[in-house]
C-alpha positions as CSV (number, residue, x, y, z in Angstrom):
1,X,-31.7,-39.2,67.7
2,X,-33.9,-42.7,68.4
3,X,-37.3,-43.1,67.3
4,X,-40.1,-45.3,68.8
5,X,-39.3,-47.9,65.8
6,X,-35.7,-48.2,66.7
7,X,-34.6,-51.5,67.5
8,X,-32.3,-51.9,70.8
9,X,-29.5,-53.5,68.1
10,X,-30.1,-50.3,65.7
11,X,-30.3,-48.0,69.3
12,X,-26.8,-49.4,70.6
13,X,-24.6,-49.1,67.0
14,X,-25.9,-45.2,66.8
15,X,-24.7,-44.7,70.8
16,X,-21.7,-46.3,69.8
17,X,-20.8,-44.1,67.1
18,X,-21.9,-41.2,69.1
19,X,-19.3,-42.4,71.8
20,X,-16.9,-42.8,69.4
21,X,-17.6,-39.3,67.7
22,X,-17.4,-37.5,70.8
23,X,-14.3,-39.5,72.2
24,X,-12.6,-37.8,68.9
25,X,-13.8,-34.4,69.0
26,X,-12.8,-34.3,72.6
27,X,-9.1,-35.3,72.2
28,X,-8.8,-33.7,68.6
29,X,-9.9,-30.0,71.0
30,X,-7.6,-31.3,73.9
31,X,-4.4,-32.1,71.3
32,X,-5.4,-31.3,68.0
33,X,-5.8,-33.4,65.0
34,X,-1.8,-33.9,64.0
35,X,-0.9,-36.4,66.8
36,X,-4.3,-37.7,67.3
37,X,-4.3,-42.1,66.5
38,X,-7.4,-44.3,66.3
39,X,-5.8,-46.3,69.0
40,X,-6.5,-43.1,71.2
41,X,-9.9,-42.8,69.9
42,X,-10.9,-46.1,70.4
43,X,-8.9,-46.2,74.2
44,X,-11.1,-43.6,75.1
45,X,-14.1,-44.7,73.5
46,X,-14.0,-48.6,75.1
47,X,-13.9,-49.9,72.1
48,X,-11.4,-51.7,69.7
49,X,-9.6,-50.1,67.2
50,X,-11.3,-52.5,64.6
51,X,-14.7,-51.7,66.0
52,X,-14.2,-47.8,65.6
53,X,-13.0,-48.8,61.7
54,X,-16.9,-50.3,61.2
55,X,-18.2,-47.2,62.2
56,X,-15.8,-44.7,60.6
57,X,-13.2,-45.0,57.9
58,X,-11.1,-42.3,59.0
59,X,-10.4,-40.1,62.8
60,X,-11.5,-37.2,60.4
61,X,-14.7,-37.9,60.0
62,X,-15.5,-39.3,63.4
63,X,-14.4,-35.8,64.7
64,X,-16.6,-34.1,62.9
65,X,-19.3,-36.7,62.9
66,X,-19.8,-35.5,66.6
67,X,-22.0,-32.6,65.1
68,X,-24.6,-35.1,64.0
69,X,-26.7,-34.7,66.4
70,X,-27.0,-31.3,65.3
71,X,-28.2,-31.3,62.0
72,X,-30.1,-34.2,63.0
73,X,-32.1,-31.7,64.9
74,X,-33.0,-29.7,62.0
75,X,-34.3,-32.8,60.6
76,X,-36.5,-33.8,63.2
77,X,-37.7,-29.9,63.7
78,X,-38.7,-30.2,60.5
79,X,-40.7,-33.6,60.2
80,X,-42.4,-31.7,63.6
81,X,-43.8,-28.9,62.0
82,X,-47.6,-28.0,60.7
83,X,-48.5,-29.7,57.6
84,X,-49.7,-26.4,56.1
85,X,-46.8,-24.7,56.9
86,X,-44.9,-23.4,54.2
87,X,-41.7,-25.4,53.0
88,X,-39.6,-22.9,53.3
89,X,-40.6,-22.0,56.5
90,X,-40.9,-25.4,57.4
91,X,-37.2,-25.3,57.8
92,X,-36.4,-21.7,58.8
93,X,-38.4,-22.6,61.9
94,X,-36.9,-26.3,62.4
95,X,-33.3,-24.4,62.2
96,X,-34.7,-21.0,64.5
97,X,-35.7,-23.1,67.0
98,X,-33.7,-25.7,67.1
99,X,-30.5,-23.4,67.7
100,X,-32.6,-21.4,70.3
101,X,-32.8,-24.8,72.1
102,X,-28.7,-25.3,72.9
103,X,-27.5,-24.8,75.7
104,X,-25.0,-22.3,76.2
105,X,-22.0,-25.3,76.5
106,X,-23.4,-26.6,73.5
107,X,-22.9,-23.6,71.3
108,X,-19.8,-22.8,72.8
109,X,-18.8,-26.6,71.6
110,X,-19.7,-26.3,68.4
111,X,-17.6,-22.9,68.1
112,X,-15.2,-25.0,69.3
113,X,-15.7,-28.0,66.5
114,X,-15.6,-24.8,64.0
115,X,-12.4,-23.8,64.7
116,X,-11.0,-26.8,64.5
117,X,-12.4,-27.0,61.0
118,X,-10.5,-23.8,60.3
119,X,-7.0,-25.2,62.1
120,X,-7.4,-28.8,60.0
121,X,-7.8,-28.6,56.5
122,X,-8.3,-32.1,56.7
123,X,-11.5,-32.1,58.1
124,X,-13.0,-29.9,55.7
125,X,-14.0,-32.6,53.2
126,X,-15.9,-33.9,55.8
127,X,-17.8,-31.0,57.0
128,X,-18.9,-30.6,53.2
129,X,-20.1,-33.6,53.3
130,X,-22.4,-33.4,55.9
131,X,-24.1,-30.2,54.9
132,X,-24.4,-32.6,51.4
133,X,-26.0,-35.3,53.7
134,X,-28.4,-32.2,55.3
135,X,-29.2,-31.1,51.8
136,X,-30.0,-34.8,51.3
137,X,-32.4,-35.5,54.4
138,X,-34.2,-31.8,54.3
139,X,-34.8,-32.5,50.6
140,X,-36.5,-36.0,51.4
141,X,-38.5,-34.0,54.5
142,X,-39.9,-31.3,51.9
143,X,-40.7,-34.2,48.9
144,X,-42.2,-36.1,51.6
145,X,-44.5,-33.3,52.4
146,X,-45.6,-31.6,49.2
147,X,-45.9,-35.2,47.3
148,X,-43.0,-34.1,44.9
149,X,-40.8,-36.7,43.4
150,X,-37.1,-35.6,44.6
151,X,-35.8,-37.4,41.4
152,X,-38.4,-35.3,38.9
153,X,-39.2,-32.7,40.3
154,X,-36.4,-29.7,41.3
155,X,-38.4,-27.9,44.0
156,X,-37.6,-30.6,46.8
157,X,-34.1,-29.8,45.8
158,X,-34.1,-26.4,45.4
159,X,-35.5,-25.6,48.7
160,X,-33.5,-27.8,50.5
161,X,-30.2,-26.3,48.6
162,X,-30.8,-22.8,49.5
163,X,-32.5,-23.4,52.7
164,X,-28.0,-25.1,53.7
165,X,-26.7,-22.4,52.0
166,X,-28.6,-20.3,54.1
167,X,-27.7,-22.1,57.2
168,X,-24.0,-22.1,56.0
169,X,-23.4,-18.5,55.1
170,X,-24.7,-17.7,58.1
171,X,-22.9,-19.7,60.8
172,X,-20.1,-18.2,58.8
173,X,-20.9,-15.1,59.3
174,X,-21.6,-15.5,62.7
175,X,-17.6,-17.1,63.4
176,X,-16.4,-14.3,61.6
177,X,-17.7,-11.2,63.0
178,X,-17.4,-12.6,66.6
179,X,-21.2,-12.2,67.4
180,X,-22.2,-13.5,70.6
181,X,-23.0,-16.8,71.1
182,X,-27.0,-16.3,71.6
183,X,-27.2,-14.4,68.5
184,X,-26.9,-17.5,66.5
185,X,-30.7,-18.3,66.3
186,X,-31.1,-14.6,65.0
187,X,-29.0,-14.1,62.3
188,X,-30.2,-17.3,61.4
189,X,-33.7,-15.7,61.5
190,X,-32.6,-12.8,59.4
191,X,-31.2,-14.8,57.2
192,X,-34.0,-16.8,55.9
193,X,-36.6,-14.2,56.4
194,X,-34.2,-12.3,53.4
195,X,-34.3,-15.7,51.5
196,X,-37.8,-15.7,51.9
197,X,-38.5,-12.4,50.3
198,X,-36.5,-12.9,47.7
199,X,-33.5,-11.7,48.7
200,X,-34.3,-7.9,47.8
201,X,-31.5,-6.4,49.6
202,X,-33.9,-3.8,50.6
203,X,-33.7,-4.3,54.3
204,X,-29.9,-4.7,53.9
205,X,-29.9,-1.4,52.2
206,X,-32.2,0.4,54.6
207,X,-29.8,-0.3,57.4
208,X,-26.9,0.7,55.3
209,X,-28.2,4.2,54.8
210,X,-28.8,4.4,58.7
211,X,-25.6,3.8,59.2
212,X,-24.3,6.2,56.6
213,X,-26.7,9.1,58.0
């Protein structure tokens, strides 16, 4: 998450908020998010009540702000790659490989974080809008490379739109058919290599009729 130009003041509010983002994910998993207070947050945290209010306006989004890091990943994957490389598989690799990189705690944890989205309704808002803010960055990533202007041109935004959706069908998919918790890179894979051509269908339908045989 810090860069070589990061000052040690920029440095220390972003490891605060992390601190505070983690202290909240961990006692929203431990007690859920009915009960859970910002004085709790900001007990565990070491840090005042007023001070978690500059960094986040509600304990809603600091729970799910502990993801950050995550999407932050993709980001950086992405900024990483070859400049010749394709936009759109700019970011299928930035994603492929930056799931292939967790460890197995931190997959389970994030299962974790995405059942409590399912539990809380109230922390759906805020999930929404950080896939918004991922549109937002991996847009400025793609513009940035190609030369496009993001406010004139619709391919920055285009790519970056279905390259979330892609990401977000697919964790979805992933939670709901109970896949194991390695297979997350792959279907992830899959799932842009079918964006990528088009989304045919034709491989989808080939393995249908396998099945049916």
């Amino acid at each position: 998450m810090d860069s070589p130009d990061m000052g040690l003041r920029e440095l220390k509010k972003l490891m605060t908020r992390e601190t505070i983002a983690d202290a909240a994910l961990k006692l929203a998993l431990e007690h859920g998010m009915d009960n859970l207070t910002i004085d709790e947050i900001a007990r565990m945290a070491f840090v005042s009540p007023r001070t978690f209010s500059n960094y986040f306006a509600s304990k809603e989004e600091a729970v799910v702000a502990a993801d950050a890091p995550r999407w932050a990943g993709f980001v950086d994957g992405a900024v990483q790659r070859p400049t010749d490389e394709p936009p759109l598989e700019v970011l299928r690799q930035a994603v492929v490989g930056s799931t292939k990189a967790w460890s197995l705690e931190q997959v389970r944890s994030f299962v974790r974080h995405l059942e409590l989205d399912e539990q809380f309704v109230s922390l759906r808002p805020y999930r929404l809008a950080q896939y918004d803010a991922l549109e937002a960055d991996l847009r400025a990533v793609i513009a940035d490379r190609t030369g496009a202007d993001p406010d004139a041109d619709a391919y920055p935004g285009l790519v970056s739109a279905a390259a979330v959706a892609t990401i977000r069908s697919t964790i979805g998919l992933w939670m709901r058919s109970g896949s194991a918790a390695r297979r997350l890179p792959a279907m992830l894979d899959e799932a842009f290599a079918q964006l990528a051509s088009g989304l045919t269908g034709s491989n989808h339908h080939r393995r249908s009729r396998r099945r049916g045989a």
